[in-house]
N, C-alpha and C positions, 0 to 999 in steps of 0.2 A: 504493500500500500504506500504512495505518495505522499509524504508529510505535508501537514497543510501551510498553504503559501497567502498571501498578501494580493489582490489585485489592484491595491491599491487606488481604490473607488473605478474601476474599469468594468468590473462588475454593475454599477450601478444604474437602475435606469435614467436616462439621457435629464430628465425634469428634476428625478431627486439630486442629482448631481448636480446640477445649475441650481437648485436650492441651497445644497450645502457652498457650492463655493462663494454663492453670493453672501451668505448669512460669514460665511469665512472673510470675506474681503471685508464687508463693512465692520466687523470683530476688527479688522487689522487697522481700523481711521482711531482704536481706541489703546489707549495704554496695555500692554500686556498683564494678564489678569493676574498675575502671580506679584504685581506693583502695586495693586490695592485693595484698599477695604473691603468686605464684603458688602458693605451699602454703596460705595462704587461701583463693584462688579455688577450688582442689581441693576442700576442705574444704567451698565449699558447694555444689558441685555435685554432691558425695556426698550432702549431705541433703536436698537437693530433687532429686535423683534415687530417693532412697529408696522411697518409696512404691510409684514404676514397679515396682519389680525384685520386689514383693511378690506371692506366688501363685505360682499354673500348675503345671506335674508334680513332681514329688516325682523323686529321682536312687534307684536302689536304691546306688551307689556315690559318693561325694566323698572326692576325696582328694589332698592338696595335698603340691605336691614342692619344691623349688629346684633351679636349671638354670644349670649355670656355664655363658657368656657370655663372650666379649672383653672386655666393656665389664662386670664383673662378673656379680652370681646377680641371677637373679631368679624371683619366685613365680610359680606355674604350679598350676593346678587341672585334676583330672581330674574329669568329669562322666558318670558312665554310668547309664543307664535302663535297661537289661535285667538280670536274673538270669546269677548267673555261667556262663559254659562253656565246652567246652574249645574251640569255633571262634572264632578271634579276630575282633576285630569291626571294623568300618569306623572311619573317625577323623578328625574335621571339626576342624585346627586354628585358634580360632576368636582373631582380632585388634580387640579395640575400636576405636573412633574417640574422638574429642573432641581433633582438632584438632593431636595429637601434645603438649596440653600436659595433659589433663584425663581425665576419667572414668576408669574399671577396669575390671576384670573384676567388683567386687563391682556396680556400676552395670550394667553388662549383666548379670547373673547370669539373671534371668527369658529374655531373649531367647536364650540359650545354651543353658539348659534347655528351651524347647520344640523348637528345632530335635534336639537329642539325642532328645527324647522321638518327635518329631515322624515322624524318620528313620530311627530304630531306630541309631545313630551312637555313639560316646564321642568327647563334646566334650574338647578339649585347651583350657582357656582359661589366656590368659597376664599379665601387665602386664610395663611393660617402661619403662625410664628417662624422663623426661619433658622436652623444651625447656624453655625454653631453653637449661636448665643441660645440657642433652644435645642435641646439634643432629645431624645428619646425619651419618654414618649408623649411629648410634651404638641406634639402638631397630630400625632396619632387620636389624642384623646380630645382634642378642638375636632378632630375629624366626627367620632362620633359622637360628641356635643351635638355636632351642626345637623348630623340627620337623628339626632333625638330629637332635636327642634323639630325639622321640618315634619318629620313625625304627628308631633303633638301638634303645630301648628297648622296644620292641614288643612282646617276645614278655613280658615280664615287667607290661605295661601291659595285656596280653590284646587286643591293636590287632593287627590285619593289617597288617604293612609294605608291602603292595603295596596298599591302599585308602586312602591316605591323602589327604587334600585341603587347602587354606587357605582361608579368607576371613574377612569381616569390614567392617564399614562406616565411611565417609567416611576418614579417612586409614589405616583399617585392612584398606579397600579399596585404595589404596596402596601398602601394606606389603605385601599378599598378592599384589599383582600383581610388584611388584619382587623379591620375594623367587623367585616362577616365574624371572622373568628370571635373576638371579644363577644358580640352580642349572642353569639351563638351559647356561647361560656356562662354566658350566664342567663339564659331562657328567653332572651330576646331575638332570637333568630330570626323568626319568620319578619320584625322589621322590615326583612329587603328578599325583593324578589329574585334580585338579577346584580350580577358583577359583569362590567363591560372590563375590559384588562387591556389598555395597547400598550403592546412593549414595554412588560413590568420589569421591575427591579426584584423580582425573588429571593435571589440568592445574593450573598456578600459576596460571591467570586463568579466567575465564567469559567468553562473548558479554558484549557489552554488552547486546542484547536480555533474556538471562538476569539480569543485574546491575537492570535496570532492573522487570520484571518482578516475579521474586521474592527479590532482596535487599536488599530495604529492610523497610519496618516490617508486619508481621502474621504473618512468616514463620519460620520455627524457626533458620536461618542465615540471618547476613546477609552482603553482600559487606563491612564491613569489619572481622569477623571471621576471615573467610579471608584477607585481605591480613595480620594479626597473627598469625594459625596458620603462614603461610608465612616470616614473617618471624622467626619464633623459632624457626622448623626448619631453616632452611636459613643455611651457613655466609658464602655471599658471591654474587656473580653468577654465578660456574663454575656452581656447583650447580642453578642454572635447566635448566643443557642437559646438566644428567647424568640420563639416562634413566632411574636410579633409584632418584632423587626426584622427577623429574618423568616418571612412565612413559606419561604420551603423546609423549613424544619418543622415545620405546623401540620397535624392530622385532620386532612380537609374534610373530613367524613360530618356529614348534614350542612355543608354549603350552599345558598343554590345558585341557579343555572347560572354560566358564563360563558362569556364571548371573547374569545382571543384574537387580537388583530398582534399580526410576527411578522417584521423585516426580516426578511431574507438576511440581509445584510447589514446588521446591528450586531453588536458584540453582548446584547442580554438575550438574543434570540434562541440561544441554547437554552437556556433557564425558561425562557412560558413552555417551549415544547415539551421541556419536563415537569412543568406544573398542572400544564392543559392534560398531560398525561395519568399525572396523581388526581385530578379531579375525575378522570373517567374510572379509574380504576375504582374510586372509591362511590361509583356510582351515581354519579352528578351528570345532567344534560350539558353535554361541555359543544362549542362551536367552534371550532379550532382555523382560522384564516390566514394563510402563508403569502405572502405577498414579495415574488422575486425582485429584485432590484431598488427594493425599500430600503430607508434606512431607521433609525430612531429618528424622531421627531417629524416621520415625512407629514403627518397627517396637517401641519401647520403649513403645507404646502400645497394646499386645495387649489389656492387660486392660478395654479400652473402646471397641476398634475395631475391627469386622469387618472392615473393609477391611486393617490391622495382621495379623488375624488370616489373613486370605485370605493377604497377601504373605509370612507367615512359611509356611504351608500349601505353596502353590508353589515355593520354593526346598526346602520341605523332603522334597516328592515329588520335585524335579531329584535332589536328593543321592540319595535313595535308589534312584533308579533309574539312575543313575550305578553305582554301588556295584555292584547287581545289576550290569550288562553286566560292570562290570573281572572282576567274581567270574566269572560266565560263559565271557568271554575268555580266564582264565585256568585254567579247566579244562576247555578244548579242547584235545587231542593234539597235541601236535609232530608 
């Protein structure tokens, strides 16, 4: 067997590739990130993410809350695309990624918005403390704060309490999945119907085949970003084999249903195929979606990649037909 090689983003399809270099080029109008603060680095990841978040459906409703928290409030956005009425509607609580130190809900904004529009759905989008000055599990437990709220505040959100789902990409894939776990742990499971999962963060490490592959130089994550993401989330070595923070050490047995959207070409993409794996195994309706020439982060690439636009399309028929059965199910006779 051929040890595995580097194609050094040549593998990628033609649009992810012009996404990363562009989001790469404008990274390079700014200081080198290893030169400052972490409220710097924010700061430019806000503005070269800006652009992405530009376009797509228009909300008939936005409207922004505060959500007390253990760990204090934080902002929380409601997103809805349909006309108001009186049958409350599905509720896709949706969790950024960037590492647990970076990005927002205003940087996913576009990606949040199509899936609402997508799904017929009211997205819940949240932000929530940042690493390293907040370390484990300190944005974990704002997470399920925020959908105990949405939860409880349902009827007044015009949300069905009984449709409601998590997800979210690379460690917001993470949080959604850990957050199933906790409520599960302690009798609140059925909370949530559905984990959407793109390009989660599972495991603290990758293959090395993966490392070698696609985290090095042409690719949107590299492995020694992720080793710096881990490293400013987590408190000490405990935290490696606490299931959740690291929810591939977590017994996913009474989860429910998820949707897996996997870049090809991502250095975590080893990790959902092992997770999407443990969730069938342990008997969970799992959707498992491969997408060649992807990378992390493509889905922020809507506005110039059908292929973005295809994987936001399929997760966003999963939700809605999700939706429909629980509605179904539950207006079957006792």
């Amino acid at each position: 067997m051929m040890p595995p090689v580097s194609a050094f983003g040549a593998d990628l399809d033609p649009d992810i590739r012009r996404f990363i270099q562009e989001t790469g080029a404008a990274y390079g109008d700014h200081p080198p990130f290893d030169t400052l603060s972490p409220d710097a680095m924010r700061a430019v990841c806000e503005a070269v993410r800006t652009p992405w978040r530009q376009g797509g459906p228009v909300m008939v409703r936005t409207e922004a809350f505060e959500v007390a928290t253990p760990h204090g409030r934080v902002n929380v956005r409601l997103l809805d695309p349909t006309p108001a009425s009186d049958a409350p509607k599905p509720c896709l609580v949706y969790v950024h990624g960037g590492g647990w130190m970076l990005f927002s809900m205003q940087t996913h904004d576009r990606v949040m918005r199509e899936y609402a529009a997508r799904a017929s759905v009211v997205v819940i989008a949240m932000d929530y403390a940042y690493a390293p000055a907040a370390k484990f599990p300190v944005a974990l437990e704002q997470v399920v704060a925020t959908l105990r709220w949405t939860h409880d505040h349902a009827a007044e959100l015009g949300i069905d309490p009984d449709r409601i789902a998590i997800g979210g990409d690379s460690v917001g894939g993470n949080m959604s999945v850990a957050t199933a776990l906790m409520l599960r742990d302690v009798g609140e499971g059925d909370l949530l119907k559905g984990l959407m999962l793109h390009y989660g963060a599972f495991d603290d490490d990758s293959s090395p085949e993966d490392h070698i592959r696609y985290g090095g130089e042409g690719y949107m994550l590299s492995s020694a970003e992720m080793v710096m993401f881990w490293d400013n989330y987590l408190n000490n070595d405990a935290d490696h084999h606490n299931p959740l923070a690291v929810p591939m050490r977590a017994d996913v047995t009474g989860l429910p249903p998820a949707f897996f959207t996997i870049p090809q070409c991502d250095v975590l993409s080893g990790q959902s195929r092992i997770m999407a794996e443990r969730f069938k195994a342990a008997g969970i309706a799992t959707q498992v979606e491969i997408y060649p020439g992807a990378s992390h982060s493509f889905l922020e690439a809507v506005s110039i990649s059908p292929l973005a636009e295809k994987a936001i399309h399929d997760g966003a028929m999963w939700l809605a037909r999700l939706f429909a059965t629980v509605k179904a199910d539950s207006e079957v006779p006792a």
